[in-house]
C-alpha positions as CSV (number, residue, x, y, z in Angstrom):
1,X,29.8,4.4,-6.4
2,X,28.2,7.1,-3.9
3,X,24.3,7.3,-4.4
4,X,22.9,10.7,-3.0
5,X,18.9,10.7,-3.1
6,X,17.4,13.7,-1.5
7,X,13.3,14.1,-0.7
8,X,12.2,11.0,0.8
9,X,10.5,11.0,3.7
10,X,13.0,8.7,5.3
11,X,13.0,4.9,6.6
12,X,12.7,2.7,8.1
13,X,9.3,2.2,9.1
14,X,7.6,5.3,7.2
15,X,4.6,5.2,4.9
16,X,4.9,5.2,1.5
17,X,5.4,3.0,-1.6
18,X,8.4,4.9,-2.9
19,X,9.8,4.5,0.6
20,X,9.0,1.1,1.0
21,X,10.7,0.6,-2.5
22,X,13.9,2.3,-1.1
23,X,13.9,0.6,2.5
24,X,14.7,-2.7,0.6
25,X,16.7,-1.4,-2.2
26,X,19.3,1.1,-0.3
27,X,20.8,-2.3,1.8
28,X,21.2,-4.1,-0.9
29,X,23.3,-1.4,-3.0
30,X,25.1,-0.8,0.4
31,X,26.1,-4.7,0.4
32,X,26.8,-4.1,-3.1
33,X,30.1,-2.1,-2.2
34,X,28.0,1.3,-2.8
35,X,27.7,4.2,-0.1
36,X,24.0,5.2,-0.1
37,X,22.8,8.6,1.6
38,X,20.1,9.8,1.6
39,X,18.3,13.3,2.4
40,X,15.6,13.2,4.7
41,X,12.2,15.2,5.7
42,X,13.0,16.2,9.1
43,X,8.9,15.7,9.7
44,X,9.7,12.0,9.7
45,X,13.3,11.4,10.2
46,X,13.9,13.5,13.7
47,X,16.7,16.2,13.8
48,X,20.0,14.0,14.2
49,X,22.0,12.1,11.1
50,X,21.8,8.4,11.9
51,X,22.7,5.1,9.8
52,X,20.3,2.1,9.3
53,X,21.5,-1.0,7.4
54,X,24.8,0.9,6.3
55,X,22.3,3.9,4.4
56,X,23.7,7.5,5.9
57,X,20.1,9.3,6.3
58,X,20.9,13.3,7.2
59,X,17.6,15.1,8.1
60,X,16.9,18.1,6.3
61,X,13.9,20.9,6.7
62,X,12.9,20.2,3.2
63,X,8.9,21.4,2.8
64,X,7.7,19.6,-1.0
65,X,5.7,22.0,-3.3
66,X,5.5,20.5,-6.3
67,X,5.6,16.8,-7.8
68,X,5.6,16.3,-11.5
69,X,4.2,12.6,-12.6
70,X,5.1,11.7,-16.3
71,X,2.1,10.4,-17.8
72,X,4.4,8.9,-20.6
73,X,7.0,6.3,-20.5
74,X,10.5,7.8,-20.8
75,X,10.0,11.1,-19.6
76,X,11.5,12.9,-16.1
77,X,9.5,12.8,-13.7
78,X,10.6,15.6,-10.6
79,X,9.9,16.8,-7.5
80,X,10.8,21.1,-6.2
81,X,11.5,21.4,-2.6
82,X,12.0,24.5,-0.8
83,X,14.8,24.7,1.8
């Protein structure tokens, strides 16, 4: 299975719950047998593709203008980013 996430910030070592959640998760689907990548915020990433504990991170100028939060159980929650 190939798991694409795009918007984080990036890892490892970057502030944030949702990217502390990742920066243990990813490693463990990549010993799984999956192939993780993930698109980064060149703000915290740098400018160059690089691999940390077999996750594929590829930097992107992504800027985030809007976050939705779903104050219900069930619903989507989703972020917009503008290239």
């Amino acid at each position: 299975m190939h798991i694409v996430v795009i918007g984080l910030r990036g890892f490892p070592k970057i502030q944030g719950g949702i990217e502390k959640h990742c920066e243990n998760l990813y490693p463990r689907l990549v010993k799984m047998g999956c192939e993780v990548t993930v698109i980064g915020r060149t703000p915290y990433t740098g400018e160059k593709t690089y691999k940390w504990k077999g996750v594929i991170v590829y930097p992107l100028n992504l800027s985030l203008i809007h976050i939705s939060e779903p104050t219900r159980p069930l619903y989507i929650s989703y972020a917009v980013f503008c290239l």
